[in-house]
KOLMISE-443784 format. One line per 10 residues: number of its first residue (from 1); for each residue x, y, z of C-alpha. Coordinates in Angstrom, 1 decimal. Layout:
NUM	X,Y,Z | ...
// end
This chain:
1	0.0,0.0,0.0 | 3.1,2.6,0.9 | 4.7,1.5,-2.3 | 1.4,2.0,-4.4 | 1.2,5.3,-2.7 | 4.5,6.7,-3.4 | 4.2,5.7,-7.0 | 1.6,7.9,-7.1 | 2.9,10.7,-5.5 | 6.4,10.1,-8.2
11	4.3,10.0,-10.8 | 2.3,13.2,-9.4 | 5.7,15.1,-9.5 | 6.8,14.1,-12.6 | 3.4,15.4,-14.3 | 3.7,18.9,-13.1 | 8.2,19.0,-13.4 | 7.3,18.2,-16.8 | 4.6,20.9,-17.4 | 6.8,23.4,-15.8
21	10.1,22.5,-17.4 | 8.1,21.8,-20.7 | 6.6,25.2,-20.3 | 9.8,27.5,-19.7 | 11.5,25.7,-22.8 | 8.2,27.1,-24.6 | 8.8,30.5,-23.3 | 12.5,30.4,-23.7 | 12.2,29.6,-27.7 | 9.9,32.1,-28.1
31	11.6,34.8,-26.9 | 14.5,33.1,-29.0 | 12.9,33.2,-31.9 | 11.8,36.9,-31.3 | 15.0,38.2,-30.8 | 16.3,36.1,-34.2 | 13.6,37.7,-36.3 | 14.4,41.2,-34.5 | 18.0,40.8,-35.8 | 16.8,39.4,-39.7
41	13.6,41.5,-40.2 | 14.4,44.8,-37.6 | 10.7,43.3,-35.9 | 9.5,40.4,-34.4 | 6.0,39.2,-34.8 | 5.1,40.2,-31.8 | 4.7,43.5,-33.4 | 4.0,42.7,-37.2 | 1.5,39.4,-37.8 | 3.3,39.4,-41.1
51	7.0,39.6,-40.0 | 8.2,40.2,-43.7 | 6.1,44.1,-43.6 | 8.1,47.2,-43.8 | 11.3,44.8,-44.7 | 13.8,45.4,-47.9 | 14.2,42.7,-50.5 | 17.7,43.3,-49.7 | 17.8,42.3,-46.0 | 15.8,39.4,-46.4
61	17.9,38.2,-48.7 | 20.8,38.6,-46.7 | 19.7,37.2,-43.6 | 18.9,34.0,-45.5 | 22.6,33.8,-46.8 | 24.2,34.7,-43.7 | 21.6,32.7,-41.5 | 22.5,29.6,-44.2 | 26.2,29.8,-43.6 | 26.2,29.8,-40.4
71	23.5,27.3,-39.2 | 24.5,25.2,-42.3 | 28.4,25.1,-40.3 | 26.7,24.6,-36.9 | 24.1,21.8,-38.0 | 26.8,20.0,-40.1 | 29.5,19.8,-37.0 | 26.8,18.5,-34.8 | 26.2,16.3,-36.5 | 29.8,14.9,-37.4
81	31.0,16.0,-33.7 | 28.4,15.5,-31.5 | 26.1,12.5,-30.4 | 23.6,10.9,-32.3 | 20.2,13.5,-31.7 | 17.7,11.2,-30.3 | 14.0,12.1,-31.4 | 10.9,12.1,-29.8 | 9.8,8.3,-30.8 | 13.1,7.4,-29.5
91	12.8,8.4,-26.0 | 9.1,7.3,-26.1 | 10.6,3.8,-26.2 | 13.1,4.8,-23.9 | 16.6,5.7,-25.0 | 18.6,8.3,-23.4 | 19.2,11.5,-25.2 | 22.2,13.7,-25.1 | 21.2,17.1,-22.8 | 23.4,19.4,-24.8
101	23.2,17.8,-28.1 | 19.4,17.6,-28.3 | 18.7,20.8,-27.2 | 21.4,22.8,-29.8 | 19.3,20.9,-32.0 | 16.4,22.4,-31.5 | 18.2,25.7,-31.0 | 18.9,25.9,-34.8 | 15.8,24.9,-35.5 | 14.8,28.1,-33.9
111	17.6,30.4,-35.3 | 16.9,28.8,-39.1 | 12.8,30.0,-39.0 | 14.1,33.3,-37.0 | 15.9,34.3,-40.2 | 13.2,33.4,-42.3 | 13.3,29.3,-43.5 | 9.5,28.4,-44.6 | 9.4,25.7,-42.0 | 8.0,25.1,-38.6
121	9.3,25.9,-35.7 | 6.9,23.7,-33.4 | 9.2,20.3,-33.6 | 11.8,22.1,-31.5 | 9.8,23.0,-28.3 | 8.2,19.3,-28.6 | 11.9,17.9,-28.8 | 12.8,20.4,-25.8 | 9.4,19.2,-24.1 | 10.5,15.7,-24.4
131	14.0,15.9,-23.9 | 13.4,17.5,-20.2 | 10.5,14.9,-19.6 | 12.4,11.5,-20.6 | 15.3,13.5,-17.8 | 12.5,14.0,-15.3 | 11.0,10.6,-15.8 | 14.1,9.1,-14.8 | 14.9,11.2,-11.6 | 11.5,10.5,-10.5
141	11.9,6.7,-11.2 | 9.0,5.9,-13.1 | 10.3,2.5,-13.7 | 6.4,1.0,-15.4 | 8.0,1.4,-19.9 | 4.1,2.3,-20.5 | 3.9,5.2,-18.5 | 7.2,6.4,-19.0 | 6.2,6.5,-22.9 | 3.2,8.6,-22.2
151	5.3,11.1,-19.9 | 7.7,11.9,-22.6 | 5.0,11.9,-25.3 | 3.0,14.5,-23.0 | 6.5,16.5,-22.6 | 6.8,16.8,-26.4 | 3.0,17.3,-26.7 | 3.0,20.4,-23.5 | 6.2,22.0,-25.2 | 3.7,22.9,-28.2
161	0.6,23.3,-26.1 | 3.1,25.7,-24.4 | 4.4,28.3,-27.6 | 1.2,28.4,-29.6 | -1.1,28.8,-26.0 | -3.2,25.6,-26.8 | -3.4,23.4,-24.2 | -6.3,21.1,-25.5 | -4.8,20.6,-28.7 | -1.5,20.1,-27.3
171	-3.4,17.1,-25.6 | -5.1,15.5,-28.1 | -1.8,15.6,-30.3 | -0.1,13.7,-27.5 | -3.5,11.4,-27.4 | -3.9,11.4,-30.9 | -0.7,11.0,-33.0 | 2.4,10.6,-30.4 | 0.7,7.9,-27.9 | -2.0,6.6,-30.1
181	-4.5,5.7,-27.4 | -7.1,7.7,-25.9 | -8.1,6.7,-22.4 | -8.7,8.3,-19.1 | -5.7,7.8,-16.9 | -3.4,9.1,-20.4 | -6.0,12.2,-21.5 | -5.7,13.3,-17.4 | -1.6,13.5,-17.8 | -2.0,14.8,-21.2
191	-4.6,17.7,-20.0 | -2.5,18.5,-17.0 | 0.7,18.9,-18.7 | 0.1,20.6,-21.6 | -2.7,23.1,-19.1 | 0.9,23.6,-16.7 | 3.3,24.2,-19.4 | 0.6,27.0,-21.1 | 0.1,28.7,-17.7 | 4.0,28.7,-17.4
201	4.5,29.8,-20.8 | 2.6,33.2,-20.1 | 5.7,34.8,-18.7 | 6.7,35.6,-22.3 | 3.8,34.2,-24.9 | 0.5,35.9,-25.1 | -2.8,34.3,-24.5 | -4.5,36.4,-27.4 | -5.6,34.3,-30.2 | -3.0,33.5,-33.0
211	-4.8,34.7,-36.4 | -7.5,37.7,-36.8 | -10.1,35.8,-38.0 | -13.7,36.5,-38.1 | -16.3,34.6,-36.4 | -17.7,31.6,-39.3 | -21.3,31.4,-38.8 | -23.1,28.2,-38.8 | -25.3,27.9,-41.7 | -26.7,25.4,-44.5
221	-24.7,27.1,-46.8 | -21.6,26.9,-45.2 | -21.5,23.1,-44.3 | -22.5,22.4,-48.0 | -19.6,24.8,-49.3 | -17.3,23.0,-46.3 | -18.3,19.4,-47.7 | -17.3,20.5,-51.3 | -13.9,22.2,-50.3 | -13.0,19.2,-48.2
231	-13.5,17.2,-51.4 | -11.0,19.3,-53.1 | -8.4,19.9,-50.6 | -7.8,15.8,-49.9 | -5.9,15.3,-52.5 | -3.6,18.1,-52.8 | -3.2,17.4,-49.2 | -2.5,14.2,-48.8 | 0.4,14.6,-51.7 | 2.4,17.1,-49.7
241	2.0,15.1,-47.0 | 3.8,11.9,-48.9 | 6.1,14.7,-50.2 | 7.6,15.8,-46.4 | 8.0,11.7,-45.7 | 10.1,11.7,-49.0 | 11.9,15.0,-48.1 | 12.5,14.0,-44.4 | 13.6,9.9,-45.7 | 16.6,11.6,-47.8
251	17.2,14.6,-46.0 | 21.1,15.6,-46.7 | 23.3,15.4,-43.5 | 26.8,15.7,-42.5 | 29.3,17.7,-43.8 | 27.5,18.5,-47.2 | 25.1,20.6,-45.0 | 27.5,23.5,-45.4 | 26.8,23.2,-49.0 | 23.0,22.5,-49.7
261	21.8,24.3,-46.5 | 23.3,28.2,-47.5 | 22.6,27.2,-51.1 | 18.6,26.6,-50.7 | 18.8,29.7,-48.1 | 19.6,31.7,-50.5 | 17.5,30.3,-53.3 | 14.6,30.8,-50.5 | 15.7,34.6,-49.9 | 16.1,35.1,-54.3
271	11.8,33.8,-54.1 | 10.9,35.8,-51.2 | 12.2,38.8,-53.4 | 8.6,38.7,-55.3 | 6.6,36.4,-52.3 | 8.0,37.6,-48.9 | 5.2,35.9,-46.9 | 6.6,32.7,-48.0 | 9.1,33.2,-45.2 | 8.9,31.8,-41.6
281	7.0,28.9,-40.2 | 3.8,30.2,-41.8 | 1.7,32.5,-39.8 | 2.7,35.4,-42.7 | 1.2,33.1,-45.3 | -2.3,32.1,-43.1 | -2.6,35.4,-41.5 | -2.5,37.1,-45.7 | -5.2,34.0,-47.0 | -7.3,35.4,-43.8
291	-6.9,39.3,-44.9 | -8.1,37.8,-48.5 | -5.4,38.6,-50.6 | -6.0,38.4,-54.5 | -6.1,34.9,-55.1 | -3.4,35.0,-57.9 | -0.9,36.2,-55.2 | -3.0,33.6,-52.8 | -2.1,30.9,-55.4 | 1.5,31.8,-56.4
301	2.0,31.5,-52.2 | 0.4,28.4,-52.1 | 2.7,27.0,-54.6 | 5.9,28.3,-53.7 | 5.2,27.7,-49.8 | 5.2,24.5,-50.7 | 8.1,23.8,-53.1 | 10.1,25.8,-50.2 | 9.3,23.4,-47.3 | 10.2,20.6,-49.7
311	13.6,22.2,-50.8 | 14.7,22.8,-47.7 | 13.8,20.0,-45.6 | 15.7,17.6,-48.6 | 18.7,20.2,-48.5 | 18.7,19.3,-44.6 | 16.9,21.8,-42.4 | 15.1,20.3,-39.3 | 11.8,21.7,-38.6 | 7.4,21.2,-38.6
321	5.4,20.9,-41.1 | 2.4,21.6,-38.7 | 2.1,25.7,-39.1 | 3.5,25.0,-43.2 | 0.6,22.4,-43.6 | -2.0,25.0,-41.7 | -0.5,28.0,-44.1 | -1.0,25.5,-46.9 | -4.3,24.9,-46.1 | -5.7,28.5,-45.9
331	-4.2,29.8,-49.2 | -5.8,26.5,-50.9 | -9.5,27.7,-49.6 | -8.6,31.3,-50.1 | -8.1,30.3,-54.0 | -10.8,27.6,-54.4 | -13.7,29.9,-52.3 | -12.4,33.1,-54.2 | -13.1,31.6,-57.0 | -16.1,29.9,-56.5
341	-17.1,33.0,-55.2 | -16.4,35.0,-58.6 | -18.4,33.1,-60.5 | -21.3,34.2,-59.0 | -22.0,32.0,-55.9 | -21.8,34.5,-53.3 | -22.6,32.5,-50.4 | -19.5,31.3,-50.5 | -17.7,32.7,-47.4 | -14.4,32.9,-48.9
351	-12.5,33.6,-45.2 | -15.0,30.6,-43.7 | -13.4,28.8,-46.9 | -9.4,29.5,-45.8 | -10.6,28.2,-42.3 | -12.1,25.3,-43.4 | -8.8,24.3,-45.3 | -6.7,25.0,-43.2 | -7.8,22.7,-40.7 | -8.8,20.0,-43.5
361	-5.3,19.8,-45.2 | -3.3,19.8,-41.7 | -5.7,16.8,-40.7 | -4.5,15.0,-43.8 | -1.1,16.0,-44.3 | -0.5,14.9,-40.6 | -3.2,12.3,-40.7 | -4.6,13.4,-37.2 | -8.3,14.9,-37.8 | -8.9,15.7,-34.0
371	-5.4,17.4,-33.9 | -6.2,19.8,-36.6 | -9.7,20.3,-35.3 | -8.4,21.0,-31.8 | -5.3,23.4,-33.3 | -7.9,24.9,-35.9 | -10.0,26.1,-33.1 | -7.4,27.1,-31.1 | -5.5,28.9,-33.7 | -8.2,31.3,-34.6
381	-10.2,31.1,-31.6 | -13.6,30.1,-33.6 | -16.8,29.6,-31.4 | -19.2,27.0,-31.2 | -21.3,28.0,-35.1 | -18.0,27.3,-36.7 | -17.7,23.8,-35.2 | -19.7,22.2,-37.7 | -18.2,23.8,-41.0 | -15.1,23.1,-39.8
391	-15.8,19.5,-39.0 | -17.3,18.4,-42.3 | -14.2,19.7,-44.1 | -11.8,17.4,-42.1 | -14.1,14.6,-42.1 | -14.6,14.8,-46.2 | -11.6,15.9,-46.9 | -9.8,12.7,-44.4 | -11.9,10.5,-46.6 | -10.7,11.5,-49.3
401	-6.9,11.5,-48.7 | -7.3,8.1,-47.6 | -9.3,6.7,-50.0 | -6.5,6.6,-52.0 | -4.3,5.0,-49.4 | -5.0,1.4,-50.1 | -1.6,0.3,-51.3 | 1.3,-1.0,-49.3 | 3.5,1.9,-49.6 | 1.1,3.9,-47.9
411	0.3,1.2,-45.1 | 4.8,1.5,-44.5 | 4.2,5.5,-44.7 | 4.1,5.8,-40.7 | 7.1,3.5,-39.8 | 8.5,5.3,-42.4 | 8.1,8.8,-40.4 | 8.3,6.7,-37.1 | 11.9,5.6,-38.0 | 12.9,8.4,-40.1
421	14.6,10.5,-37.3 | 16.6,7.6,-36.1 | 18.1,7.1,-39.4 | 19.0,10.5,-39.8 | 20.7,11.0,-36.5 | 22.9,8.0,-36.7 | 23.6,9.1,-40.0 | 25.7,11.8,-39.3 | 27.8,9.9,-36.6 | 29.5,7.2,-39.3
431	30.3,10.8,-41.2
// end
């Protein structure tokens, strides 16, 4: 009975170390990243939702090169000098990552979105959340492989709870896509983690809602338009999807990072010339669809957002595709709804259309409907009318990404991601 008791009251202590430690690494890359873009842009976006406004061609460009060289050096001689980076799968099944190691690794993470790479910047906190959870786990000898698991997928899952302010979603992602299972005793860690490390994260992150949206309002009309966008977004979304699992399979490491790294920097910086919200992890790009940019310029985004992500994950950047899949998303439904609505069918809501895809393409590109339903709403703070809109574009649009999902190569696609940062980080050890 003592024995049962003090198990609890370790695995008590571990729940909220890991919230609090998750929630300061949170707040620490944030104000990381702030300072980064400060340095690259002369503003943070903290002060401009599109980071890129009021900047010169000229020092975009610049920051790319000069960010390339130097994170392309740093990244390449970790990886030849330093200890294999163990990712978040790997300390779920229980290996022991390198403090220093893992965390400069998500410190360039940081530093390369700061200066402007199109990629996400919400893999480093989860590493970071992880990282200090598998740590914690052990000093609080949680012995049980099951729960320890479930700790360090809640530590990854309450580091991004923790720098985008949304602790639900941050729990369902751990529910959803990290552990896999959704039960009681693992939603109550999940909640309370990812609810500790948000509170926590206040000291530097805001609690105001991420995008300016309107409000969607629930209506026949919407739900209808939502079912038909979520039939054309499935596709498109499921391909980038099978796109980052190539990219991130091949991704160049070693020494040739000082190469291919600066190279697709600066090819990055020569686009952003014409597209500057291409730039960054991808609120410049969803926060322009929401404003309803022309749709040509919506689609030109939407196509070079995307060949950006792909170029530079291959050339051997580390970062999300979560926020790139979201921008993704919302430029898609800014085109299709602006151009439904131009030829004549006005009750097309073309902003309720950018929401609607932006939650539907990150729920197939990531393959976690509640996820994007949870980050959706959390994202753009949408009340209860937009529930339902929102809901029958993932659902539709999940159907249809996996209705073409019947072949073996697509059954291997998750080992394939589950496996992939293994490969890479033992990669650069035999360099």
């Amino acid at each position: 009975m003592k024995q049962e008791l003090l198990a609890k009251l370790r695995l008590a202590l571990a729940v909220v170390l890991i919230g609090i430690f998750a929630g300061l690494g949170a707040a620490f890359l944030s104000w990381l990243i702030h300072k980064v873009e400060i340095l690259a842009f002369g503003h943070s976006e903290t002060t401009y939702r599109i980071v890129t406004d009021d900047t010169t061609w000229q020092r975009r460009l610049f920051s790319l090169a000069i960010g390339g060289v130097i994170i392309g050096a740093l990244w390449a001689w970790l990886q030849v000098k330093g200890k294999p980076v163990v990712g978040i799968k790997g300390m779920m099944e229980g290996k022991k990552p390198s403090f220093m190691d893992n965390i400069a690794h998500s410190l360039l993470q940081i530093l390369a979105v700061g200066v402007g790479a199109p990629i996400g910047r919400e893999v480093a906190p989860r590493e970071v959340g992880a990282t200090f959870a598998s740590y914690i786990t052990r000093f609080c000898r949680i012995d049980d492989p099951k729960i320890f698991s479930v700790l360090v997928a809640c530590g990854a899952a309450a580091g991004l709870a923790g720098v985008y302010h949304v602790p639900f979603a941050g729990a369902i992602f751990a529910l959803e896509i990290l552990i896999g299972v959704i039960n009681v005793p693992y939603a109550v860690i999940a909640i309370s983690t990812s609810v500790i490390a948000t509170f926590v994260a206040r000291i530097v992150i805001s609690p105001e809602v991420f995008y300016l949206v309107p409000q969607i309002e629930m209506s026949t009309s919407h739900v209808w338009w939502s079912v038909l966008l979520g039939l054309l977004v499935g596709i498109p979304a499921k391909l980038f999807g099978k796109q980052v699992k190539w990219a991130e399979a091949n991704r160049t490491s070693g020494k040739e990072v000082m190469i291919t790294l600066p190279f697709v920097f600066v090819l990055t910086g020569i686009v952003a010339i014409w597209l500057p919200q291409i730039l960054g992890n991808g609120r410049s790009a969803v926060q322009s669809a929401y404003w309803l940019i022309p749709v040509g310029l919506g689609a030109l985004l939407f196509v070079f957002k995307w060949l950006m992500v792909i170029v530079n994950l291959r050339a051997g950047a580390f970062g999300g595709t979560l926020t790139p899949g979201f921008a993704l998303g919302a430029l898609f439904g800014l085109v299709a709804g602006g151009l439904i609505h131009s030829f004549g069918f006005h009750s097309m809501d073309v902003t309720m259309a950018a929401v609607v895809c932006s939650g539907a393409f990150l729920a197939v590109s990531m393959n976690a409907p509640l996820t994007a339903f949870a980050l959706t709403i959390g994202f753009t703070g949408q009340g209860f009318d937009g529930y339902v809109p929102i809901i029958a574009g993932i659902s539709v649009a999940m159907a249809v990404g996996n209705f073409f999902s019947f072949t073996k190569k697509d059954k291997d696609a998750k080992d394939t991601k589950d496996t992939a940062t293994a490969k890479e980080a033992k990669a650069p050890a035999k360099a």
